[in-house]
N, C-alpha and C positions, 0 to 999 in steps of 0.2 A: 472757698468752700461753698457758697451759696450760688456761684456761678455755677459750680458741679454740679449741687440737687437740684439746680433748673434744668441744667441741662439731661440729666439723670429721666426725669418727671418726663419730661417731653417726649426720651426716646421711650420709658414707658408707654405712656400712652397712646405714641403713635402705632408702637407692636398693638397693644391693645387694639387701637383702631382695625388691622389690619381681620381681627376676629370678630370685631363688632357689624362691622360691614360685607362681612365676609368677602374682603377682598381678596382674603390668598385661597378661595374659590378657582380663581381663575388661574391657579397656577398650579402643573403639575406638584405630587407631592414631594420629587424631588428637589424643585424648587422652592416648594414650600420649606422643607430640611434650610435651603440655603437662605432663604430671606430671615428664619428665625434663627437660625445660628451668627449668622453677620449681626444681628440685632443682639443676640448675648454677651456678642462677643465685643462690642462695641462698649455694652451696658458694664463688662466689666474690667474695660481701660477707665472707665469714669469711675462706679467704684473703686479700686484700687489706688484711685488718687484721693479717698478720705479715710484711706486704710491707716493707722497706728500698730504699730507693733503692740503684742499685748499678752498676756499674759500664757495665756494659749499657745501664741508662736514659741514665746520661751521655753516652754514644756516640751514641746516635739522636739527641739534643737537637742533634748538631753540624751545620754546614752539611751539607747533602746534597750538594754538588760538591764537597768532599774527604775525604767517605765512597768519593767513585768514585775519588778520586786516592788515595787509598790501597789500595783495591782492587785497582787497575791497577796502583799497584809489586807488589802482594803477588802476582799475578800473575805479571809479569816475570820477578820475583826467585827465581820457584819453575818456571822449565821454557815460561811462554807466551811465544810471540814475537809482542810486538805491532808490530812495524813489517813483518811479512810477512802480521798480518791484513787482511784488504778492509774489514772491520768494525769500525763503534765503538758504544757505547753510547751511546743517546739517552733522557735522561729525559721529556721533552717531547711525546712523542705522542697521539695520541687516545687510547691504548689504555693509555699510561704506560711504559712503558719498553718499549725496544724494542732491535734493530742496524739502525742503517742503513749504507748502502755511503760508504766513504772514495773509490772512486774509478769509474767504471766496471767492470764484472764483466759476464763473457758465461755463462750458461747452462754449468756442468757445470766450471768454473772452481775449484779451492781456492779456498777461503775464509776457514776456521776449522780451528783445530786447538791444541786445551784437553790437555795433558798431564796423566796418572795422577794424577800428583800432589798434584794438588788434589783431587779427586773426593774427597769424604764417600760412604765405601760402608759396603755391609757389612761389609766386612776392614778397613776402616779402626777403624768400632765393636767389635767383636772387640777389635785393639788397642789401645780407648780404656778401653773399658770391664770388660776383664780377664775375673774367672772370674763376676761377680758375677751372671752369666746363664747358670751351668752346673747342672749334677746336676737339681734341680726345677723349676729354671728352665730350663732347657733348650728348653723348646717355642714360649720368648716368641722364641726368635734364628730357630725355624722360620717365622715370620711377619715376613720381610724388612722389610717398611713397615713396622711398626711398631716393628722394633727401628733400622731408620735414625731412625725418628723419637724415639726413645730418645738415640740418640746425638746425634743435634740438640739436643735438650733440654738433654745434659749437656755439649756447647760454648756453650750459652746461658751457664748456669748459673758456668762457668768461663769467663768472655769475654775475662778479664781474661790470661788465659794459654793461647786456644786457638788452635791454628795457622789454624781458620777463622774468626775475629772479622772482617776484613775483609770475609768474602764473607757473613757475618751480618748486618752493618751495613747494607749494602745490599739486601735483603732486602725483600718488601713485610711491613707491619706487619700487613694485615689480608688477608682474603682474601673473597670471593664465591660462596663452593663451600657445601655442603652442611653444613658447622660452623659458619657464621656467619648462617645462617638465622635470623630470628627467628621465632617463632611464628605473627602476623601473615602471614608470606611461605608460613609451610607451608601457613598453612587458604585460600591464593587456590588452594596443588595439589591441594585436595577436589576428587574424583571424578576425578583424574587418575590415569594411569600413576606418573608423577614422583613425586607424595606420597609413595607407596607405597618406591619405591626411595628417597626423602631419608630417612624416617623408620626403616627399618629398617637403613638402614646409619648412623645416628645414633644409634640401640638400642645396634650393634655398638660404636660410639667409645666410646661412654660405658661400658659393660661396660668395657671393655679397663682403661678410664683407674682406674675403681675397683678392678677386681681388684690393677691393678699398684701402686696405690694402698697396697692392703689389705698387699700383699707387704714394703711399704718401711716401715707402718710395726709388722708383725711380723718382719723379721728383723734383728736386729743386725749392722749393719758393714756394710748395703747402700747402694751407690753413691748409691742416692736418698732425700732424709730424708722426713718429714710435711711438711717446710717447707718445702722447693723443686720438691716435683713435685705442682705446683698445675696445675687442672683448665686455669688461663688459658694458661699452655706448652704444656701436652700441646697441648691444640686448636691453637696456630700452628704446633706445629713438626707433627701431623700434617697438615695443612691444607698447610703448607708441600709436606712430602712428597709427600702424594697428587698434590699438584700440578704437582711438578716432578719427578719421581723419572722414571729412566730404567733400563731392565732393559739392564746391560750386555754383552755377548753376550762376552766375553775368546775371542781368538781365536789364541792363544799367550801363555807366559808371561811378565807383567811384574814377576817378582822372580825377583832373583839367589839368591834364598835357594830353594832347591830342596825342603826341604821342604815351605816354605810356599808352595808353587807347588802339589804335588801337593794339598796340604787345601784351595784354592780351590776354588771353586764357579767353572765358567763362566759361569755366566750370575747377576748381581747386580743388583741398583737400587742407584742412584747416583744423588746430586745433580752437576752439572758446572757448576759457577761458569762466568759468561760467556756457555754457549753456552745455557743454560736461560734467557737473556733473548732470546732469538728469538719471533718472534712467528706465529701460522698461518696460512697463506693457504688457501683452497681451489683458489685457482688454479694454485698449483704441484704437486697430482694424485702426488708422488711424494717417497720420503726419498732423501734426500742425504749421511746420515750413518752411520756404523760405526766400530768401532774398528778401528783397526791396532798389531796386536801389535809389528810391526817397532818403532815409533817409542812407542809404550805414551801413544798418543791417541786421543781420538777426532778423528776427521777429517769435514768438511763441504764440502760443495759444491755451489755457488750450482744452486738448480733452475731460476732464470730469468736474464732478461737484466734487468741492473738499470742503473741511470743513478747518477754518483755524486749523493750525498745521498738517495737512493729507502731506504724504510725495505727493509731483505731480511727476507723470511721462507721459513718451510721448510712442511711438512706434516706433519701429527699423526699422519694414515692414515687409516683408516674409521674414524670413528666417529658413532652416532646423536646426534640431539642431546642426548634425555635425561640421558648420560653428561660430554659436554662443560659442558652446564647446573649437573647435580650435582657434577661434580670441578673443573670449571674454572672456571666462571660464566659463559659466554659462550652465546651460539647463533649457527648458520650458517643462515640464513632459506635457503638452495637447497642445504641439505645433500637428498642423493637415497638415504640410509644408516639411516634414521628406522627405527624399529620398537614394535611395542609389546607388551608382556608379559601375557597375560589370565588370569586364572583361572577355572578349573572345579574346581566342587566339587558331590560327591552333597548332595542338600537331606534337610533331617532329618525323618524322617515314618516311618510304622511299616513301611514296608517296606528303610528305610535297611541296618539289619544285613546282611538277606539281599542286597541289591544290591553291599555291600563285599565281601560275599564271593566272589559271581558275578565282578567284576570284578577281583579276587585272583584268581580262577582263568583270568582270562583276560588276566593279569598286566600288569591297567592299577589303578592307583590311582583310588580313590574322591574325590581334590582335588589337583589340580596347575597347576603354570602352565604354559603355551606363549608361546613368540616369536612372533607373526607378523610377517612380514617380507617387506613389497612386494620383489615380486622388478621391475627392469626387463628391457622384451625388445622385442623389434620382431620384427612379424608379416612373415610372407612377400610380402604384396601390398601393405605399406606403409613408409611413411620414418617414421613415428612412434614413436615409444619409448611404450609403453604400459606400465604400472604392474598388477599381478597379485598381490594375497594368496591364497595357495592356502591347505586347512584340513591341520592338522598331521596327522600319521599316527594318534593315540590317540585326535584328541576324537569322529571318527563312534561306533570301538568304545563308547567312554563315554558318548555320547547313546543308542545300541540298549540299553546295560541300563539308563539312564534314565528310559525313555521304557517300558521295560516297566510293564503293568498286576499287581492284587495275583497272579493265578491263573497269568500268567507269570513272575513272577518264583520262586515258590511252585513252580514246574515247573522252572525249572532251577538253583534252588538246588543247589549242590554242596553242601547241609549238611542230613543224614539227622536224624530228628527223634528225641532221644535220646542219639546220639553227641557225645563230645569234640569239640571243634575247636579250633585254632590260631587266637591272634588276630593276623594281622601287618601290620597296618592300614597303623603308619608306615614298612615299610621301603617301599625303591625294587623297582620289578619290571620283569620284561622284558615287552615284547608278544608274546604267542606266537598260535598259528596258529588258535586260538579263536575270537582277537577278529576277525578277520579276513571272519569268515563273516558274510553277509547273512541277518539270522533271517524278514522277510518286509516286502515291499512297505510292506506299512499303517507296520509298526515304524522301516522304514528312511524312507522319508517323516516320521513323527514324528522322528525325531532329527535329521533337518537342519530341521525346524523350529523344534525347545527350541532347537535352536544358532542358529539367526534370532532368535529372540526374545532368545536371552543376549547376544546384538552390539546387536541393537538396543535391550536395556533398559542399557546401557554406554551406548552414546551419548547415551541422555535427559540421564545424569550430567551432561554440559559445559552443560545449559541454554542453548547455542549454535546457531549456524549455520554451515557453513566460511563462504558469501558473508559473514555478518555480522562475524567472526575477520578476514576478507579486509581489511574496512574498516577495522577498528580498527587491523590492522597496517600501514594504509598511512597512518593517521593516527599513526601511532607510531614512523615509520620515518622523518617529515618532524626529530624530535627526539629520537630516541632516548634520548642518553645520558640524558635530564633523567626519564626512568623506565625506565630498562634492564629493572630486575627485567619491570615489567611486559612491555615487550616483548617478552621468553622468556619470559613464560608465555603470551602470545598466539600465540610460533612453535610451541610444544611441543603448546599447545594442537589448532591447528589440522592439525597434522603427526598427531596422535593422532588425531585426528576423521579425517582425508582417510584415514588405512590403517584403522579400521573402518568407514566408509561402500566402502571400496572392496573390504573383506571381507563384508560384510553384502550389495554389489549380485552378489556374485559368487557366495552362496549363495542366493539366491534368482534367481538364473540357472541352475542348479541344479537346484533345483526347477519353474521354470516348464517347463525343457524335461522335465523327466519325472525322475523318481530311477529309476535302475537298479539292477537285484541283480548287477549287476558293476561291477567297480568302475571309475570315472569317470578315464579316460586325464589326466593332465594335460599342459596345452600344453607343446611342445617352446621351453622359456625358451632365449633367446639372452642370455647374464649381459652386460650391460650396464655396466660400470663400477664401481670401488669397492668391488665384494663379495670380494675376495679377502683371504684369509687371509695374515696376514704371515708373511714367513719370515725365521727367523732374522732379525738383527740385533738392536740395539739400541730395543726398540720404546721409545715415549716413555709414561709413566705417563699415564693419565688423569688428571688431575687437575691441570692445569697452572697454573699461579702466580694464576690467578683474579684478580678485582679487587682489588688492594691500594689500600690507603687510607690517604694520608698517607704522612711520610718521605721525601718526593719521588716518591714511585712512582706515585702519579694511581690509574687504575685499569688496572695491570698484568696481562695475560691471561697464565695458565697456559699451558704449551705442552707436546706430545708428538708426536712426528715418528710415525707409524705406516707401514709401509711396502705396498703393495702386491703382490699374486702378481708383476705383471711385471717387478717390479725385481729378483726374486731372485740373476736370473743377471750382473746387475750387481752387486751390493753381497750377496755371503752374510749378511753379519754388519752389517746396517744397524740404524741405532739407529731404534725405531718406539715413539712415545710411548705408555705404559699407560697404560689410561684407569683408572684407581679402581682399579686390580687387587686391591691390597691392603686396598680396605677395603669390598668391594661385598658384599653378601648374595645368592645366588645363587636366585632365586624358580624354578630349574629344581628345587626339589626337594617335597616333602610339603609343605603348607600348615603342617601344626602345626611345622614344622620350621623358622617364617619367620625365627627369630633365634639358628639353630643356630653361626650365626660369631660369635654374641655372646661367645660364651667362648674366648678367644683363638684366632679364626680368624686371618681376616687384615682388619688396618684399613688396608684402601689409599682441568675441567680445566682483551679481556674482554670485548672485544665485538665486534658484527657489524656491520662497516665495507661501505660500498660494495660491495667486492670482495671478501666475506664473510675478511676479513685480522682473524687474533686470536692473540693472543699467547700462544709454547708456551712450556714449558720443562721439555722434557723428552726421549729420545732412544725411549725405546720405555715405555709406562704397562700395567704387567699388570694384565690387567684384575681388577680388584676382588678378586682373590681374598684379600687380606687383609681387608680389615674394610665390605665392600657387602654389601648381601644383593643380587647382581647378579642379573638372570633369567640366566643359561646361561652359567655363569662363560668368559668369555673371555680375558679380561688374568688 
């Protein structure tokens, strides 16, 4: 055994090394995928050799129908009223677990309502897990998902005596999301958007899990030893999280204890036993859920008219698919919410230095990412809904000093030859009124040229056609489940290709009518659906319960209820599922900065049915801000 945790310690720390020195710099990011997964994977043939059977294993071994009956008294017995729910659990669906309706339900109807008291929150880990996250640790409880998912871990670990063993039990065993990737699944996302976001926010996990690693087994007396906080927990109970976790919006207070009332936090991630077994529809367009401090629940209601025995589901919110793919596992083949995240970066060549700096002084960055994000609208003289990329405010300024030649750029160098200068390459800058000016016809022409050629040397990547994507996905939609993966990578794919073909046909629309030295009015967008920004409530995590595998659960969809602008004045406080919030890497920032969440940012969704219906669990998913490198942290 002691030979184990040296050897164990070592391959720690040599992964560690590998971010400490930034050695896997030098290595694409697919290979970066392969050096940290052969490193996990290594880490957990040696754990598994201090593994003991335990009390936990026992418990899944039992039937799966009185895992649910136990569930359901432990429910009962703690605050749920199951004879005034509409809903029961079903393990049997396409999707794997699911609620369907006990009896007929009309549209806007109660339905569910899950009491405080179960909820695994933040405040609940606080009280579980003591001071053993205070003084230096202190910053691991600032990264919500990851310290729920700490506290998950440590009711695994104590199964035998935790007041959530029940709602663990039933739990899916595996998951579909972006930790359970194999290597194989990441190099089919070459040349994609998606790679890029799986692999940097799998940088992020992995960081996290070693450092907090490195913590437990340098400190004496910490809650977690070298032996039980093995790399195979971390990843289910985050994977878990990410996937069901819901940002709870507390909308008055639920303890009598008045101090402990004022040191809450209103707004928490929460797992909710029961109602995180809901599954997504796209057709129900709205959430239904929030809490109520009156009654210290969250509260649900039906968004459609259901038939008894109709499975119910609720809504995650807006989310792309890329997000739903990576935190949940699922995709919506007529999600209208798609986006995709691009980079620009100055190319290196001897005019490189002085162009950084021109464009520091006209405070845009020399490499960053952008959203683009088909807007929908409908033109004046027609009924169609037309789809529109327009180009982000930064990249024309960033193609005009691109696109300068050596005696132009040597002309407006801000940098006198001789003098000091400041190097401040990787902070963030603002755009100021600089960049803003048209330097000349010829220049302003070449820049939305480079910018044609950069779109269109991206789409060479997919070695595709959308017609050809078209075919394969209607050959793939005849059977899905029997290659799922594949199927989301054919939706992701083609979703990617249709918003750069319809950015690439819109710049060179562009150009064919004439580039002007003023700047190019854009259309008056009619927003169309979906794009609204949630408010307030309970959003639902991204990252919803993904395909689980085995233990009864089939393959169980992650859920997050996300809520839209027009609900606000209905539901303040509605719960809107996070998508990844906590564990996304945010690619709005400096390139060199792609794995800035790696050191304890934040580590924060199963299929697509007929009626694009996928299973949530979750009340609102912040986006990514714990542990994604998400493009333009949202959750």
């Amino acid at each position: 055994m002691i030979k184990t945790l040296g050897s164990i310690k070592k391959l720690v720390n040599d992964t560690l090394d590998l971010f400490e020195d930034e050695r896997l710099e030098k290595y694409t990011p697919f290979e970066q995928a392969k050096v940290l997964l052969d490193s996990m994977q290594n880490l957990n043939k040696l754990q598994d050799q201090l593994k003991k059977p335990n009390q936990q294993q026992q418990q899944q071994q039992k039937d799966d129908k009185k895992n649910v009956e136990i569930f359901m008294k432990w429910l009962n017995d703690n605050g749920f009223k199951e004879s005034e729910c509409k809903v029961k659990m079903d393990r049997s669906l396409s999707e794997g677990t699911g609620l369907v309706a006990k009896v007929d339900i009309e549209e806007g109807q109660p339905i569910l309502s899950v009491p405080q008291k179960v909820f695994m929150s933040v405040e609940s880990g606080e009280e579980k897990l003591g001071d053993s996250f205070s003084g230096r640790l202190a910053h691991i409880k600032e990264n919500q998902s990851i310290f729920l998912s700490l506290h998950l871990m440590m009711e695994c670990i104590k199964i035998d005596t935790s007041f959530w063993a029940p709602y663990i039990n039933v739990l899916p065993k595996e998951y579909n999301n972006f930790l359970y990737m194999t290597l194989d699944q990441i190099r089919d996302l070459q040349g994609m958007d998606a790679q890029n976001q799986v692999i940097s926010t799998l940088r992020a996990a992995i960081n996290y899990y070693l450092n907090i690693y490195n913590i437990a087994a340098s400190t004496p007396g910490f809650i977690f030893s070298t032996s039980n906080f093995t790399w195979r927990l971390f990843q289910w109970s985050l994977a878990t999280v990410l996937s069901r976790q819901n940002n709870v919006h507390f909308t008055s207070p639920v303890s009598k204890d008045k101090e402990k009332t004022q040191r809450r936090s209103p707004n928490q991630v929460a797992l909710i036993p029961f109602w995180d077994f809901s599954n997504h529809s796209n057709s129900c367009k709205k959430v239904t859920t929030w809490y109520d401090g009156s009654v210290n629940s969250i509260i649900t209601t039906s968004p459609l008219n259901y038939k008894s025995g109709d499975q119910v589901y609720i809504y995650y919110g807006p989310r792309p698919n890329s997000q739903l793919f990576m935190f949940q596992g699922f995709v919506d083949a007529q999600n209208t919410l798609d986006n995709y995240t691009m980079e620009f970066k100055l190319k290196q060549d001897e005019l490189h230095h002085d162009k950084v700096h021109i464009l520091e002084d006209h405070g845009v960055e020399s490499a960053f990412y952008e959203r683009l994000e088909p807007r929908l609208y409908k033109p004046k003289d027609s009924d169609e809904i037309k789809k529109l990329v327009t180009i982000p405010d930064r990249v024309i300024p960033f193609y005009r000093i691109y696109a300068l030649n050596k005696e132009q750029t040597v002309a407006m160098s801000p940098l006198k030859e001789g003098e000091p200068h400041n190097h401040n390459h990787h902070h963030h800058l603002q755009m100021n009124e600089k960049a803003t000016k048209v330097l000349s016809l010829e220049n302003e022409t070449m820049a939305y040229k480079l910018l044609l050629l950069h779109v269109k040397m991206t789409l060479r990547k997919y070695q595709s056609t959308p017609d050809q994507l078209e075919k394969d996905l209607q050959n793939l939609s005849i059977n899905k489940n029997q290659n799922y993966f594949k199927y989301c990578l054919t939706v992701l794919k083609r979703s990617e290709m249709e918003i750069l073909t319809s950015f690439s046909q819109h710049i060179e629309e562009l150009i064919k009518n004439g580039i002007t030295l003023t700047t190019t009015p854009v259309p008056r967008i009619q927003q169309h659906g979906g794009h609204g920004h949630s408010h307030g409530g309970h959003g639902h995590s991204h990252g919803g319960h993904g395909h689980s595998h085995g233990g009864g659960n089939g393959h169980g969809h992650g859920h997050h209820d996300h809520d839209d602008d027009d609900d606000d004045d209905e539901h303040e406080h509605e719960h809107e599922h996070e998508h990844g919030e906590h564990c996304n890497h945010d690619h709005e920032h400096d390139h060199e900065h792609d794995h800035e969440h790696e050191h304890g940012e934040n580590c924060n969704h199963d299929h697509d049915h007929e009626h694009h219906q996928h299973h949530h669990e979750h009340h609102e998913h912040e986006h990514g801000e714990n542990c994604n490198h998400e493009h333009d942290k949202q959750h």
